[in-house]
C-alpha positions in Angstrom: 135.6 -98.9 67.0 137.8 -101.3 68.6 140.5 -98.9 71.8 143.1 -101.0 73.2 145.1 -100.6 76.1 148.2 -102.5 77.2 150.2 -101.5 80.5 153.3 -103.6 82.0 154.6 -103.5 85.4 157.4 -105.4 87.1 156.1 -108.0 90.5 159.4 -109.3 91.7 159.5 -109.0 95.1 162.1 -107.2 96.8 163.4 -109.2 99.6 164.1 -113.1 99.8 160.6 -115.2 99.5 159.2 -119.0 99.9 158.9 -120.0 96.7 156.4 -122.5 95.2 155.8 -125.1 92.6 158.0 -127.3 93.9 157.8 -129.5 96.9 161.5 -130.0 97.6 162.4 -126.5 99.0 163.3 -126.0 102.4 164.8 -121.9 102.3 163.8 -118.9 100.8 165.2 -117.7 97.4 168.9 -116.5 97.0 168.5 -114.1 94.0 166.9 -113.2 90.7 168.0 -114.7 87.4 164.9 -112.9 85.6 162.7 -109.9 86.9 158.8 -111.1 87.6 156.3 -108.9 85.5 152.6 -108.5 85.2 151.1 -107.2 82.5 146.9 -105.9 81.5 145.3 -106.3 78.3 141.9 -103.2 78.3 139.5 -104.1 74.9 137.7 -102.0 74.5 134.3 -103.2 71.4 131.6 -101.2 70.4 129.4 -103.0 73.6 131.8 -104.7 75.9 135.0 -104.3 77.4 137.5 -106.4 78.8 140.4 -107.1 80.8 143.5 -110.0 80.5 145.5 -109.6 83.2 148.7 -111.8 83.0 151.7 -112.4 85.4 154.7 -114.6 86.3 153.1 -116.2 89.0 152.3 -119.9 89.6 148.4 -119.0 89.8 145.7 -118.2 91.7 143.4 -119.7 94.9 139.7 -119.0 93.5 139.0 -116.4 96.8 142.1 -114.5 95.7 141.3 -114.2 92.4 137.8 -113.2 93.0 139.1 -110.4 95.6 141.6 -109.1 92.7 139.0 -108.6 90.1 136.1 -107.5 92.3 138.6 -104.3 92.5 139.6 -104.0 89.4 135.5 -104.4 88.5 134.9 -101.3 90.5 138.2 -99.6 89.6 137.8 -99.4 85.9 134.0 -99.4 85.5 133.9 -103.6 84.5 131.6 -106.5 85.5 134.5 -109.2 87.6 132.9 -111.5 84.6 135.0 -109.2 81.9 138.6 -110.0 83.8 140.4 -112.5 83.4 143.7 -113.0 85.5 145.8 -115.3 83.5 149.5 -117.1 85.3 152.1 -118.1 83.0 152.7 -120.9 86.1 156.3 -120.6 86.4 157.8 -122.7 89.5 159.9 -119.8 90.6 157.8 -117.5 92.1 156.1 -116.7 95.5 154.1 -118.8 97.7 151.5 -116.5 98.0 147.9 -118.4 98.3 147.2 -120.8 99.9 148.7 -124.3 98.9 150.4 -127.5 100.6 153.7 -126.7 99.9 157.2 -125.8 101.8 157.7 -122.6 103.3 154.8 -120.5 104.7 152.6 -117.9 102.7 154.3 -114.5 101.6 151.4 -112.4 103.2 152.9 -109.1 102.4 153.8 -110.2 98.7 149.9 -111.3 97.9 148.8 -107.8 99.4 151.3 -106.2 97.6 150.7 -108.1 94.1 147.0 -107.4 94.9 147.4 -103.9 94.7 150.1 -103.8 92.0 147.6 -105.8 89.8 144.9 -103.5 90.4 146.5 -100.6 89.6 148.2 -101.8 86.2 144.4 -102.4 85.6 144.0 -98.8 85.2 146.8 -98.1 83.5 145.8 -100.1 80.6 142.3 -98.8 80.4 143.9 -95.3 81.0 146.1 -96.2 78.1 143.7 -97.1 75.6 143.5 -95.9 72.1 142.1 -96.6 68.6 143.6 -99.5 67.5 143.6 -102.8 65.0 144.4 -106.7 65.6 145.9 -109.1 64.1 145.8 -112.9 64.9 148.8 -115.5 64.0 148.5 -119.3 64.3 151.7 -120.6 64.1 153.7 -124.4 65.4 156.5 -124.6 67.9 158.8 -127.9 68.3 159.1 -127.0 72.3 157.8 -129.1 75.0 157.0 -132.7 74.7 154.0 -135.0 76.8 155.2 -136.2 80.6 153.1 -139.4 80.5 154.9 -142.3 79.2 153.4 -145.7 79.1 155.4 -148.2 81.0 154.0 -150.9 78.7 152.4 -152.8 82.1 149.2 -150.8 82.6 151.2 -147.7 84.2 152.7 -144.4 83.3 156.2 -143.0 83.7 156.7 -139.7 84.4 159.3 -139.6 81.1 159.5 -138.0 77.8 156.9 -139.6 75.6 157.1 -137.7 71.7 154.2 -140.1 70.6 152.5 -138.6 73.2 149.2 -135.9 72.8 150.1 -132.5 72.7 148.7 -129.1 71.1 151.4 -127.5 69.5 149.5 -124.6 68.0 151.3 -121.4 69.0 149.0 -118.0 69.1 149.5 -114.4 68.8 146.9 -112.0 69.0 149.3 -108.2 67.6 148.2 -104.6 68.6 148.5 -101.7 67.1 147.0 -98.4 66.6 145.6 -96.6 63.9 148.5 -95.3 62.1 149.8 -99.4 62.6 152.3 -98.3 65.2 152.8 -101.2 67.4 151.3 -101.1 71.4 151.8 -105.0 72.2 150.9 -108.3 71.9 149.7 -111.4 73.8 151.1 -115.2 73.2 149.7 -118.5 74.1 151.2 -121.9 74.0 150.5 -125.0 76.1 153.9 -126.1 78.6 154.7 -126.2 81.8 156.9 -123.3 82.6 159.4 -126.3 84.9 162.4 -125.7 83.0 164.0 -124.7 86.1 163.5 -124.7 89.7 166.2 -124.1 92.5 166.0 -121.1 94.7 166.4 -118.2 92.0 163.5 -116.2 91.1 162.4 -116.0 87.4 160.2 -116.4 84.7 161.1 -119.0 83.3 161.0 -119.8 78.9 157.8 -117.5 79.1 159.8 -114.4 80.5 162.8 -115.3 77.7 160.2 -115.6 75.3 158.2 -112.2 75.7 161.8 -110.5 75.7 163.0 -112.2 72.7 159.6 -110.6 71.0 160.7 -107.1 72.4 163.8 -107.2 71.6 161.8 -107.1 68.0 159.1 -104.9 68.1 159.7 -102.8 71.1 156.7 -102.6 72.7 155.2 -105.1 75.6 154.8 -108.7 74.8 152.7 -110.7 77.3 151.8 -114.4 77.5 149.3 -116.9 79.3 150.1 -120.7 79.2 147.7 -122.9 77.7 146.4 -126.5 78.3 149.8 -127.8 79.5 149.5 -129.9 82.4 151.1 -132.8 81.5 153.5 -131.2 78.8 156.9 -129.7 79.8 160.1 -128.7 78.3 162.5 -130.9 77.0 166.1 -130.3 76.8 167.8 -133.3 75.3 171.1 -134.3 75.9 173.4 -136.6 74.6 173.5 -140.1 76.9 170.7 -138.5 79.1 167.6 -139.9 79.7 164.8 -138.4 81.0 164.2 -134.6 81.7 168.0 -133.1 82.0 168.3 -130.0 84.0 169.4 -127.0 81.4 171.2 -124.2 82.0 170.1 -120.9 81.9 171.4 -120.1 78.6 169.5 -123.5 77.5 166.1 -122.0 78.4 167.1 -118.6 76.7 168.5 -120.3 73.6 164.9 -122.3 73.4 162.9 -119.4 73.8 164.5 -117.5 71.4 164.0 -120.1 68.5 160.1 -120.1 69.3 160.6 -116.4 69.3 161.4 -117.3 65.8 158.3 -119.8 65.3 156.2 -116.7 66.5 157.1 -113.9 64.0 157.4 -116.8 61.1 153.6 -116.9 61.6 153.5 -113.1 62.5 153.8 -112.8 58.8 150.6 -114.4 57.8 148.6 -112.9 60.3 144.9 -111.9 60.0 143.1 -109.2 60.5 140.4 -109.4 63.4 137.6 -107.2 64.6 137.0 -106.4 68.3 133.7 -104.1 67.6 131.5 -107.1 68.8 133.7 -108.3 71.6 132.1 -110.3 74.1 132.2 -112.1 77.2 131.1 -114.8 79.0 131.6 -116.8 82.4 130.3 -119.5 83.8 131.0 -121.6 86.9 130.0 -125.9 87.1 130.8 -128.6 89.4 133.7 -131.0 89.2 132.8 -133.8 91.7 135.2 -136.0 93.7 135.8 -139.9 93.8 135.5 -141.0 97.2 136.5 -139.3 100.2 138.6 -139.9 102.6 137.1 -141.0 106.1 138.4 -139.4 109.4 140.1 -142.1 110.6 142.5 -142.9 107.6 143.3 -138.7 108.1 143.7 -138.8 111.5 146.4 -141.9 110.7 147.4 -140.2 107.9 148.2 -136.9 109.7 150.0 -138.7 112.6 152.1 -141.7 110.7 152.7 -140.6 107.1 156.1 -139.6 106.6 155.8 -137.2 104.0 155.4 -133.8 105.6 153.0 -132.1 102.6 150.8 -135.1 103.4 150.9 -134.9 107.1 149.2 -131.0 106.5 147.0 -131.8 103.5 145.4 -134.5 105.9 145.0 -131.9 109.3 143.6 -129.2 106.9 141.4 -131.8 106.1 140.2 -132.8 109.5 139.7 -129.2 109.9 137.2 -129.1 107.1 135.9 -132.0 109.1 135.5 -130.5 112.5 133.5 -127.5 111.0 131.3 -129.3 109.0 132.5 -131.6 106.0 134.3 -132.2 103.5 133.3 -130.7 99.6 131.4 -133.1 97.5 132.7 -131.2 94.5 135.2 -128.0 93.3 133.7 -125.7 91.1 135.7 -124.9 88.1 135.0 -120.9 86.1 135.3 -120.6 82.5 135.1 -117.8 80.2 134.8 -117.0 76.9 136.3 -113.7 75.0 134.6 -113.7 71.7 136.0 -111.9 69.0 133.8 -112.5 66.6 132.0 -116.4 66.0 135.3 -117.2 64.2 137.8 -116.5 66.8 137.3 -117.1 70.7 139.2 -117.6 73.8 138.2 -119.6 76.0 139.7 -119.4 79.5 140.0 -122.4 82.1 140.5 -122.6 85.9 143.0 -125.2 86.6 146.2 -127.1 85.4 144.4 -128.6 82.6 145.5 -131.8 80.4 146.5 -131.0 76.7 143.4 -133.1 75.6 141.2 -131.5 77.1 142.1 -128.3 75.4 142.6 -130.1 71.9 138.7 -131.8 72.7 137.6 -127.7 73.0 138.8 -127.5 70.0 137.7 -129.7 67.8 134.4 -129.2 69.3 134.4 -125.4 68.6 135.0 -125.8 64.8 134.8 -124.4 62.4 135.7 -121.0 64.6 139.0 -120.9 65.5 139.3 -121.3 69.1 142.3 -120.5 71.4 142.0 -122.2 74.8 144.3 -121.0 78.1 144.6 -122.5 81.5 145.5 -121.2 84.3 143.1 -118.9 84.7 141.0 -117.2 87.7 141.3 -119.9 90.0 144.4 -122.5 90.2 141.9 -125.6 92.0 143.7 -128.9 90.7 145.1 -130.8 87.6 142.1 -131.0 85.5 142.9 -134.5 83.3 141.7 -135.8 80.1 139.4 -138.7 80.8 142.0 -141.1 78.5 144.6 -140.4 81.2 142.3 -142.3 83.7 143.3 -145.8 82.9 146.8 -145.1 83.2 146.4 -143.0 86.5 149.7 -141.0 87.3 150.6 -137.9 89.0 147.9 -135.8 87.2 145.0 -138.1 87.9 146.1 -140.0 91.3 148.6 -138.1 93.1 148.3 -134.2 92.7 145.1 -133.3 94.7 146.8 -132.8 98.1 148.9 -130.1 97.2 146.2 -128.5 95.7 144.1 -128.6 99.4 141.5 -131.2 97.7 140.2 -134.0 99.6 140.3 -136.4 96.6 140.5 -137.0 92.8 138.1 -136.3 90.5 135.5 -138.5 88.8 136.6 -139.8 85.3 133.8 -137.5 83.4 135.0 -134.0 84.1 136.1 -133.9 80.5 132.7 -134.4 79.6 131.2 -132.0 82.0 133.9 -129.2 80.9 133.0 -129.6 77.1 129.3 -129.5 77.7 130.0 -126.2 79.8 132.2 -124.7 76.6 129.8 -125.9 74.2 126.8 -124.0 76.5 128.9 -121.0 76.5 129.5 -120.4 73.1 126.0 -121.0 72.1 124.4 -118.0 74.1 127.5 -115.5 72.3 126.2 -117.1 69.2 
């Protein structure tokens, strides 16, 4: 018998914060155009549990993450292998972990998210009852690719609609046994960048879960899949480029995938959670070269960008104590429904191929693959972005606190670890 539990809670802090995502800020926030929430998935199979956490925050470091489910592990009775804490990334939320960004940490907001996060834990496995799911697959026309080729070896950071991008759109629906509706959870691979500014919010995700409310009245919660160098698009008229939309833009967009969600809600499938299961694993992702402590030290005192001036003294500090990381590790987990339908969850910003490679490679289960998740370490690219280089590949890593990219092969490495993984469920 398959008990499900869903609790929702709202994280919006209540006084002005740093916000992060963006490395252009130099205040705190001026107001709220949309309430933060969290919200806590508790599946409950005939042998396993779990627990999917989800919340409007950028992400998670890897120590924070591990903190936050180590409690929930010993507040609700589960292994920190069966929880996954899932971001939907938006760009207008807290700085709270650490990161090279603007602003300093909100200290008081990560304790307090920490304990919020724990306790809607509970509330979902305190919530749990007999109940049935449902999975849709459906399509949405939102977001388009980032990378465009500049036709002379290089990448633009532009619209490209020729470009690779999974545009599957996944619902898992809850109900209970007299098929009275308790929630559901949505997954779909863009960058939550729609808007940035000083306003908190949640950006299309937050419109999106409210546009499903609005229909069935009951929770709607969503992680962000394999979207790292997708983002929305909001064309204009005579504008090139990414055009900054309004408010009502972003609304008006995540209503119509609203629509692209309950067009496949009606062709949904029935899926059994009495042989749930779960399973984690951890690998290395190895740098490229690292830097030496003379071009930090010049870097530190020269550069003129001040993100770089810290990324490089964090650095040395690494240095003084020791040295720096040869590699980052990377977690992912698998929640196996059945061997036809798995998600599989992925620390990291991580490339739309990479999640399209998963896959294919998964087939003939269907597979539903989020990012995002656990630990927020890097942009995790494709290994056909290489050539091309770009933000993703080249340019990223400081703000992430990494001493350097990563080797071209990490695609490789992440698929065998997938591939691994779903073999010992099998």
């Amino acid at each position: 018998m398959t008990r499900i539990g869903i609790a929702q809670t709202d994280i919006t802090p209540k006084k002005p914060a740093w916000l992060t995502g963006y490395g252009n800020r130099d205040h705190k926030s001026e107001g709220v155009y949309q309430a933060l929430r969290a919200g806590a998935l508790f599946l409950q199979g005939d042998a396993e549990a779990t627990l999917i956490l989800t919340a409007d925050v950028i992400g998670y470091s890897p120590a924070y993450a591990a903190d936050v489910r180590l409690d929930i592990a010993q507040a609700i009775g589960l292994l920190p292998r069966q929880i996954v804490l899932t971001a939907t990334h938006t760009h207008c939320a807290p700085f709270f972990t650490p990161w090279i960004m603007p602003g300093e940490i909100e200290r008081e907001y990560a304790l307090s998210l920490h304990q919020q996060l724990v306790a809607l834990a509970i509330r979902a496995r305190d919530a749990a009852v007999p109940g049935r799911i449902t999975f849709s697959r459906g399509s949405s026309t939102f977001g388009v690719s980032r990378r465009l080729p500049d036709g002379e070896g290089g990448i633009l950071f532009a619209p490209n609609p020729d470009g690779p991008m999974d545009r599957d759109l996944d619902s898992l629906w809850f109900r209970d046994e007299a098929g009275k509706p308790i929630g559901s959870l949505t997954l779909f691979g863009c960058h939550p960048t729609s808007l940035g500014g000083y306003l908190i919010g949640g950006d299309y995700p937050g419109f999106l879960c409210r546009a499903i409310e609005a229909e069935t009245g009951v929770p709607a919660l969503f992680s962000t899949g394999c979207g790292g160098n997708i983002r929305p698009w909001y064309k204009k008229e005579g504008v090139t480029g990414f055009p900054a939309p309004a408010l009502a833009d972003v609304e008006t967009a995540s209503q119509k995938m609203a629509g692209e969600v309950f067009a496949s809600h009606q062709d949904a499938v029935p899926i059994s959670a009495d042989d749930l299961r779960t399973a984690t694993d951890f690998h290395l992702l190895p740098y490229r070269e690292l830097p030496t402590a003379e071009s930090l030290a010049t870097t530190a005192a020269e550069d003129d960008n001040p993100l770089q001036r810290a990324w490089a003294a964090a650095m040395l500090e690494h240095l003084d104590s020791g040295a720096l990381p040869a590699a980052c590790p990377q977690e992912i987990q698998i929640l196996q429904f059945s061997p036809e339908l798995r998600i599989v969850f992925l620390g990291g910003e991580v490339l739309t191929e990479i999640g399209l490679r998963i896959k294919d490679i998964l087939q003939p289960a269907t597979t539903v693959v989020a990012s995002y998740s656990n630990g927020l370490i890097a942009y995790i690219p494709g290994k056909e972005t290489y050539d091309l280089g770009g933000y993703e590949v080249e340019e990223s890593y400081p703000y992430f606190l990494r001493p350097a990219p990563f080797v071209k092969d990490i695609e490789d490495r992440i698929a065998t670890t997938v591939q691994n993984l779903a073999h010992a469920l099998e």
